[in-house]
C-alpha positions, 0 to 999 in steps of 0.5 A: 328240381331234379334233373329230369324236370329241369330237362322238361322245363327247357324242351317246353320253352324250346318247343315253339322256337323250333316249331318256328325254325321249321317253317323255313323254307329255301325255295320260298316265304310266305307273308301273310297280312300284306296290304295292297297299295297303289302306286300312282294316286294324283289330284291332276291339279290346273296350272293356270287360273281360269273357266274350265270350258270343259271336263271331259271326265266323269268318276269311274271313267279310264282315262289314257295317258296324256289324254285330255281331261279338262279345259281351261279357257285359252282364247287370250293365250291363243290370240297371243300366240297368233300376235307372237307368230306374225311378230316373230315372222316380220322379224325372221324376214328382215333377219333372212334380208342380206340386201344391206351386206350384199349392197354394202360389198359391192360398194366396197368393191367398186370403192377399191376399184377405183382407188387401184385404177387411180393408182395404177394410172399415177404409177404410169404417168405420176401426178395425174391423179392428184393426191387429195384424189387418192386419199378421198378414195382411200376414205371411200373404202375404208368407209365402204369396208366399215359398211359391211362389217356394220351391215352384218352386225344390223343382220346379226341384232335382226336374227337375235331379234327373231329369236326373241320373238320365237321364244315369245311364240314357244311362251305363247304355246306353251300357255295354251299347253297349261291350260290343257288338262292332261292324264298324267298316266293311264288309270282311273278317275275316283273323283271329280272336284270341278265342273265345267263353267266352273272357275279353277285358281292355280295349282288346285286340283280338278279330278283325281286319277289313279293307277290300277293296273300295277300296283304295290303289296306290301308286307313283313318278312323275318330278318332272322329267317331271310336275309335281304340279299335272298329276296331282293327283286324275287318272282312273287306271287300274290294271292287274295281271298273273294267273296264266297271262298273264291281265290286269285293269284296275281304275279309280280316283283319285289321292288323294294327292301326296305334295310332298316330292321324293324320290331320283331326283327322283321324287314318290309317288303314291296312287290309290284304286281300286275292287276287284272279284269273281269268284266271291266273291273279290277280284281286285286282292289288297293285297301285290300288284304293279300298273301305274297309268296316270294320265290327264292329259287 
Protein backbone atom coordinates (compact mmCIF):
# COMPACT_ATOMS: atom_id res chain seq x y z
CA UNK A 1 0.00 0.00 0.00
CA UNK A 2 1.68 3.04 -1.30
CA UNK A 3 1.54 6.43 0.69
CA UNK A 4 -1.20 7.91 -1.00
CA UNK A 5 -3.50 4.87 -0.21
CA UNK A 6 -2.55 4.81 3.19
CA UNK A 7 -3.73 8.69 3.34
CA UNK A 8 -7.02 7.73 1.81
CA UNK A 9 -7.44 4.83 4.10
CA UNK A 10 -7.04 7.07 7.31
CA UNK A 11 -9.41 10.08 5.97
CA UNK A 12 -12.38 7.65 5.25
CA UNK A 13 -12.19 6.16 8.71
CA UNK A 14 -11.87 9.78 10.12
CA UNK A 15 -14.42 11.08 8.09
CA UNK A 16 -17.32 10.07 10.59
CA UNK A 17 -15.68 11.15 13.69
CA UNK A 18 -15.24 14.63 12.46
CA UNK A 19 -18.74 14.61 11.14
CA UNK A 20 -19.40 13.84 14.94
CA UNK A 21 -17.30 16.76 16.43
CA UNK A 22 -19.00 18.98 14.40
CA UNK A 23 -22.46 18.57 15.61
CA UNK A 24 -21.07 20.46 19.09
CA UNK A 25 -22.53 23.34 19.75
CA UNK A 26 -21.77 25.58 22.77
CA UNK A 27 -25.04 27.39 23.01
CA UNK A 28 -26.96 24.17 23.10
CA UNK A 29 -27.57 20.03 22.91
CA UNK A 30 -30.05 18.31 21.53
CA UNK A 31 -31.13 14.88 22.66
CA UNK A 32 -33.30 13.02 20.81
CA UNK A 33 -35.24 9.80 21.90
CA UNK A 34 -36.25 11.34 25.25
CA UNK A 35 -38.90 9.52 27.03
CA UNK A 36 -41.55 11.42 28.93
CA UNK A 37 -42.09 10.21 32.51
CA UNK A 38 -44.19 11.18 35.37
CA UNK A 39 -43.38 12.44 38.71
CA UNK A 40 -45.97 11.74 41.00
CA UNK A 41 -47.82 7.94 40.22
CA UNK A 42 -49.71 7.01 43.73
CA UNK A 43 -52.14 4.29 44.60
CA UNK A 44 -53.65 6.58 47.68
CA UNK A 45 -53.81 3.74 49.74
CA UNK A 46 -56.83 3.50 53.16
CA UNK A 47 -54.94 3.34 56.21
CA UNK A 48 -57.79 2.04 58.33
CA UNK A 49 -59.66 -1.10 57.63
CA UNK A 50 -63.32 -0.35 57.25
CA UNK A 51 -66.73 0.24 54.65
CA UNK A 52 -66.07 3.00 52.31
CA UNK A 53 -69.25 5.16 52.94
CA UNK A 54 -68.06 6.92 49.75
CA UNK A 55 -65.87 7.71 46.46
CA UNK A 56 -66.33 10.70 45.71
CA UNK A 57 -64.01 9.98 42.31
CA UNK A 58 -64.60 8.62 39.16
CA UNK A 59 -61.45 7.63 36.45
CA UNK A 60 -60.37 10.73 34.60
CA UNK A 61 -61.57 13.25 37.30
CA UNK A 62 -58.90 16.19 38.55
CA UNK A 63 -58.68 16.00 42.08
CA UNK A 64 -56.95 18.95 44.11
CA UNK A 65 -54.55 18.53 46.91
CA UNK A 66 -55.88 17.26 50.12
CA UNK A 67 -58.94 17.19 48.59
CA UNK A 68 -61.55 14.35 49.89
CA UNK A 69 -61.33 11.28 47.79
CA UNK A 70 -62.88 8.70 49.87
CA UNK A 71 -64.53 7.82 53.05
CA UNK A 72 -64.24 5.46 55.38
CA UNK A 73 -66.76 4.60 57.66
CA UNK A 74 -65.86 6.70 61.08
CA UNK A 75 -68.95 6.55 63.51
CA UNK A 76 -66.92 4.50 66.14
CA UNK A 77 -63.98 6.99 65.88
CA UNK A 78 -66.40 9.83 66.24
CA UNK A 79 -67.94 8.58 69.06
CA UNK A 80 -64.84 7.96 70.91
CA UNK A 81 -63.92 11.26 70.23
CA UNK A 82 -66.71 12.65 71.85
CA UNK A 83 -66.19 10.36 75.05
CA UNK A 84 -62.46 11.47 75.11
CA UNK A 85 -63.71 15.26 75.00
CA UNK A 86 -65.86 14.97 77.97
CA UNK A 87 -63.18 12.70 79.94
CA UNK A 88 -60.70 15.06 78.99
CA UNK A 89 -62.82 18.19 80.12
CA UNK A 90 -63.91 16.90 83.81
CA UNK A 91 -60.43 15.96 84.15
CA UNK A 92 -59.07 19.71 82.75
CA UNK A 93 -61.83 21.19 85.37
CA UNK A 94 -60.65 19.37 88.27
CA UNK A 95 -56.92 20.23 87.34
CA UNK A 96 -58.12 24.21 86.84
CA UNK A 97 -59.57 23.43 90.66
CA UNK A 98 -57.19 25.40 93.41
CA UNK A 99 -59.57 25.15 95.99
CA UNK A 100 -57.34 22.43 98.00
CA UNK A 101 -54.29 24.66 97.88
CA UNK A 102 -56.00 27.96 98.59
CA UNK A 103 -57.93 26.21 101.55
CA UNK A 104 -54.91 24.36 102.54
CA UNK A 105 -52.80 28.05 102.85
CA UNK A 106 -55.07 29.71 104.84
CA UNK A 107 -54.99 26.99 107.22
CA UNK A 108 -51.22 27.21 107.34
CA UNK A 109 -51.87 30.36 107.84
CA UNK A 110 -54.11 30.59 110.58
CA UNK A 111 -51.83 27.51 112.18
CA UNK A 112 -48.91 29.95 112.59
CA UNK A 113 -50.88 32.61 113.78
CA UNK A 114 -51.89 31.06 116.51
CA UNK A 115 -48.77 29.41 117.41
CA UNK A 116 -46.87 33.48 117.01
CA UNK A 117 -49.98 34.89 119.12
CA UNK A 118 -49.06 32.12 121.89
CA UNK A 119 -45.65 32.66 121.74
CA UNK A 120 -45.88 36.11 121.84
CA UNK A 121 -48.09 35.95 125.01
CA UNK A 122 -45.65 33.56 126.84
CA UNK A 123 -42.53 36.09 125.95
CA UNK A 124 -44.83 38.70 128.05
CA UNK A 125 -46.07 36.63 131.03
CA UNK A 126 -44.13 32.88 130.65
CA UNK A 127 -45.73 30.20 131.45
CA UNK A 128 -49.16 30.79 130.26
CA UNK A 129 -49.42 28.99 127.46
CA UNK A 130 -48.17 25.69 128.71
CA UNK A 131 -45.96 23.98 126.66
CA UNK A 132 -47.93 20.85 125.50
CA UNK A 133 -49.89 23.79 123.96
CA UNK A 134 -46.84 25.16 121.86
CA UNK A 135 -45.69 22.03 120.70
CA UNK A 136 -49.83 21.09 119.36
CA UNK A 137 -49.64 24.35 117.30
CA UNK A 138 -46.06 23.84 116.15
CA UNK A 139 -47.57 20.04 115.16
CA UNK A 140 -50.61 22.01 113.42
CA UNK A 141 -48.21 24.02 111.12
CA UNK A 142 -46.21 21.75 110.40
CA UNK A 143 -48.98 19.61 109.18
CA UNK A 144 -50.92 22.40 107.60
CA UNK A 145 -47.42 23.47 105.78
CA UNK A 146 -47.34 19.63 104.70
CA UNK A 147 -50.83 20.22 103.39
CA UNK A 148 -50.12 22.52 100.54
CA UNK A 149 -47.22 21.02 99.30
CA UNK A 150 -49.56 17.65 99.25
CA UNK A 151 -52.32 19.85 97.56
CA UNK A 152 -50.39 21.07 94.85
CA UNK A 153 -48.61 17.97 94.13
CA UNK A 154 -53.17 16.56 93.90
CA UNK A 155 -53.27 19.37 91.24
CA UNK A 156 -50.18 18.72 89.47
CA UNK A 157 -51.32 14.47 88.92
CA UNK A 158 -55.07 15.98 87.98
CA UNK A 159 -53.33 18.39 85.29
CA UNK A 160 -50.99 15.33 83.81
CA UNK A 161 -54.18 13.55 84.10
CA UNK A 162 -55.80 15.90 81.72
CA UNK A 163 -53.16 15.78 79.77
CA UNK A 164 -53.53 12.21 79.26
CA UNK A 165 -56.87 12.73 78.21
CA UNK A 166 -56.19 15.50 75.49
CA UNK A 167 -54.06 13.03 74.08
CA UNK A 168 -56.46 10.70 74.11
CA UNK A 169 -58.63 13.41 72.22
CA UNK A 170 -55.72 14.08 69.69
CA UNK A 171 -55.67 10.10 69.22
CA UNK A 172 -59.38 9.86 68.83
CA UNK A 173 -59.03 12.82 66.06
CA UNK A 174 -56.86 11.53 64.56
CA UNK A 175 -58.51 8.02 63.79
CA UNK A 176 -61.09 9.78 62.25
CA UNK A 177 -58.27 11.86 59.99
CA UNK A 178 -57.34 8.03 58.69
CA UNK A 179 -60.21 7.18 57.54
CA UNK A 180 -60.24 10.27 55.34
CA UNK A 181 -59.21 9.60 52.21
CA UNK A 182 -57.15 12.46 50.99
CA UNK A 183 -55.34 13.68 47.55
CA UNK A 184 -51.98 13.36 48.39
CA UNK A 185 -51.30 16.08 45.22
CA UNK A 186 -53.06 17.84 42.63
CA UNK A 187 -53.53 15.34 39.54
CA UNK A 188 -55.32 12.94 37.84
CA UNK A 189 -57.41 9.98 38.62
CA UNK A 190 -56.27 6.76 36.17
CA UNK A 191 -58.32 4.52 38.02
CA UNK A 192 -60.56 3.43 40.83
CA UNK A 193 -60.16 0.09 42.52
CA UNK A 194 -63.06 0.50 45.14
CA UNK A 195 -66.50 1.48 45.28
CA UNK A 196 -68.58 2.78 47.80
CA UNK A 197 -69.98 -0.08 50.21
CA UNK A 198 -67.14 -1.76 49.45
CA UNK A 199 -64.89 -2.95 52.45
CA UNK A 200 -60.99 -1.74 52.22
CA UNK A 201 -58.17 -3.72 54.82
CA UNK A 202 -55.25 -1.38 55.72
CA UNK A 203 -52.77 -0.27 53.44
CA UNK A 204 -54.67 -1.41 50.19
CA UNK A 205 -54.96 0.96 47.52
CA UNK A 206 -58.29 2.80 46.67
CA UNK A 207 -57.82 5.00 43.48
CA UNK A 208 -54.44 5.89 41.71
CA UNK A 209 -53.74 9.50 40.91
CA UNK A 210 -51.20 11.09 39.09
CA UNK A 211 -49.29 14.22 38.54
CA UNK A 212 -49.78 15.94 35.10
CA UNK A 213 -49.10 19.23 35.12
CA UNK A 214 -45.24 18.75 35.72
CA UNK A 215 -43.49 16.12 34.63
CA UNK A 216 -40.14 14.55 33.92
CA UNK A 217 -37.97 14.13 30.31
CA UNK A 218 -35.53 11.84 30.40
CA UNK A 219 -32.64 11.43 27.96
CA UNK A 220 -28.92 10.78 27.10
CA UNK A 221 -26.24 13.31 26.18
CA UNK A 222 -22.58 12.63 25.07
CA UNK A 223 -19.87 12.69 27.98
CA UNK A 224 -17.37 13.12 25.18
CA UNK A 225 -18.99 16.43 23.96
CA UNK A 226 -20.69 17.72 27.36
CA UNK A 227 -19.37 17.77 30.73
CA UNK A 228 -22.06 17.60 33.59
CA UNK A 229 -20.92 20.95 35.18
CA UNK A 230 -22.13 22.49 31.43
CA UNK A 231 -25.71 21.17 31.69
CA UNK A 232 -26.71 20.81 35.23
CA UNK A 233 -30.00 22.95 35.94
CA UNK A 234 -29.96 24.53 32.28
CA UNK A 235 -33.21 26.12 30.66
CA UNK A 236 -34.77 23.30 28.16
CA UNK A 237 -37.01 23.24 26.07
CA UNK A 238 -38.85 20.11 24.77
CA UNK A 239 -40.41 19.42 22.08
CA UNK A 240 -43.13 16.51 20.67
CA UNK A 241 -44.34 15.75 17.51
CA UNK A 242 -48.79 15.44 17.21
CA UNK A 243 -50.72 13.90 15.35
CA UNK A 244 -50.66 15.11 11.54
CA UNK A 245 -47.07 16.66 11.56
CA UNK A 246 -48.27 19.02 14.33
CA UNK A 247 -45.58 20.12 16.91
CA UNK A 248 -45.34 21.73 20.67
CA UNK A 249 -42.76 22.80 22.74
CA UNK A 250 -42.96 23.01 26.44
CA UNK A 251 -40.00 24.55 28.71
CA UNK A 252 -38.39 23.28 31.79
CA UNK A 253 -35.43 22.48 33.89
CA UNK A 254 -32.83 19.79 33.94
CA UNK A 255 -32.98 18.72 37.55
CA UNK A 256 -30.92 15.79 37.50
CA UNK A 257 -27.65 14.48 36.20
CA UNK A 258 -27.18 11.51 36.48
CA UNK A 259 -22.76 11.16 36.98
CA UNK A 260 -22.27 7.57 36.26
CA UNK A 261 -20.88 7.17 32.79
CA UNK A 262 -22.97 4.75 30.96
CA UNK A 263 -22.56 2.81 27.38
CA UNK A 264 -21.49 4.86 24.90
CA UNK A 265 -19.98 7.17 27.15
CA UNK A 266 -23.19 8.66 27.46
CA UNK A 267 -24.75 10.84 30.75
CA UNK A 268 -28.58 10.57 31.55
CA UNK A 269 -30.32 13.61 31.82
CA UNK A 270 -33.75 14.55 33.62
CA UNK A 271 -35.75 17.70 32.93
CA UNK A 272 -38.81 18.62 34.56
CA UNK A 273 -41.06 20.49 32.62
CA UNK A 274 -44.32 22.32 32.78
CA UNK A 275 -47.50 20.76 30.82
CA UNK A 276 -50.29 22.11 29.22
CA UNK A 277 -54.01 22.05 28.07
CA UNK A 278 -56.03 22.24 25.47
CA UNK A 279 -59.60 21.70 25.73
CA UNK A 280 -59.13 20.29 29.05
CA UNK A 281 -56.45 17.72 28.02
CA UNK A 282 -53.05 17.45 28.67
CA UNK A 283 -50.74 17.85 25.33
CA UNK A 284 -47.38 16.46 26.58
CA UNK A 285 -48.68 12.57 27.65
CA UNK A 286 -46.12 10.33 29.79
CA UNK A 287 -45.08 7.29 27.65
CA UNK A 288 -44.52 9.71 25.03
CA UNK A 289 -41.30 10.30 22.67
CA UNK A 290 -39.84 13.88 22.79
CA UNK A 291 -36.70 16.04 21.55
CA UNK A 292 -34.97 18.30 24.53
CA UNK A 293 -32.77 21.01 23.64
CA UNK A 294 -30.64 21.96 26.79
CA UNK A 295 -29.73 25.91 26.57
CA UNK A 296 -26.04 25.84 27.64
CA UNK A 297 -25.75 30.05 27.41
Amino acid sequence: MNITTRLLVALAVSAPLLAADSQYDSNRAALPHCQVLLIHDVDVPAEEAGRLLTVNAKEGDYVAKDSLVAQINDRQALLSKVAAELEYSAAQTKADDDVEVQYSIKSFELAETELNNDVEINHRQPGTVPATEIRRKQLERTRAELQIGRSKLDLKVAQMTADVQNAAVQAADDSIQRRRIIAPFSGQVLQVYRQSNEWVNIGEPVLRVVQMDRLYVDGFISGTEYNVVDIAQRPVTVEIALARGRKEQFKGQVVFVNPVVQAGNRYRVRAEVENRQEKDQWLLNPGSTATMVIHLQ
